[in-house]
N, C-alpha and C positions, 0 to 999 in steps of 0.2 A: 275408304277412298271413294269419292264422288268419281260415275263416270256420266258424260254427258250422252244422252238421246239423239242424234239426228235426225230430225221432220223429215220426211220426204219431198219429193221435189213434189208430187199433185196432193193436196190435202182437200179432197172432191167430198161430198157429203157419203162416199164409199167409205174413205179412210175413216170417218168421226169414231164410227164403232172400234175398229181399233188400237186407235189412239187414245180413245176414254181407257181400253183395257190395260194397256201400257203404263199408262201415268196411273191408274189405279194401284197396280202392281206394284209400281215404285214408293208408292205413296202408303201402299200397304207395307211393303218394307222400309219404314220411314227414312226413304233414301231422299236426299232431298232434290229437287226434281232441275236440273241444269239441262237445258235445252237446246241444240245449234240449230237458228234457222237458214242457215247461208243457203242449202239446197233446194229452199223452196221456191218454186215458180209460179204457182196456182194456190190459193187457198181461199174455201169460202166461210158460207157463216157458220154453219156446222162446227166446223174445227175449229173456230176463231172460239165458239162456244166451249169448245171441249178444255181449250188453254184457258180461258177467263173462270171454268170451273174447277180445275186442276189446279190453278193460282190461291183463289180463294182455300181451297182444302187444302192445301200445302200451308199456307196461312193460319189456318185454323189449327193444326197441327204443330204447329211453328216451326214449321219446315221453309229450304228457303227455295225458291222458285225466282227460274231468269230465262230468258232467253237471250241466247248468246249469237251477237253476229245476221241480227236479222236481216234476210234477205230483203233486195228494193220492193218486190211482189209482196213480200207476207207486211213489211212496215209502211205502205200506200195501202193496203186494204184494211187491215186494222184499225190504220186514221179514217179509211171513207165511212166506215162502222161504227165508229164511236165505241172502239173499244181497243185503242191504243194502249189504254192501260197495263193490258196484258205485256207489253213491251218493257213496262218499269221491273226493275227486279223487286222480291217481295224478301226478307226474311224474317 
């Protein structure tokens, strides 16, 4: 059974460390990585980084990778970044 992750609501270049270790975990147990970003408010490049690497390796693993329910905050900075991609689902 897939269960999804909830982001946090600040994804601060504090949380990236975290969050790399999570999606790693999951990724080690090739759970496939379903994401909700409804509760985020803040998110910078750090973490932005952490999901567009976490996408990729989920990918490469053929694992499927989404984020589900992006909030307005994490899908405006993702576009300002030029790394909205991470928005598309992968499988």
């Amino acid at each position: 059974m897939t269960t999804s992750l909830a982001l946090g609501v600040s994804l601060d270049t504090a949380a990236a460390a975290p969050l790399r270790q999570e999606l790693l975990g999951r990724l080690t147990g090739g759970a496939p990585l379903l994401l909700d970003g409804a509760k985020v408010r803040r998110i910078g490049l750090a973490c932005l980084q952490v999901l567009i690497a976490a996408r990729a390796a989920a990918a490469a693993e053929g694992l499927a990778f989404a984020i589900v329910d992006p909030s307005d905050p994490l899908r405006d900075m993702a576009t300002l970044a030029g790394l909205d991609a991470v928005l598309a689902p992968a499988d």
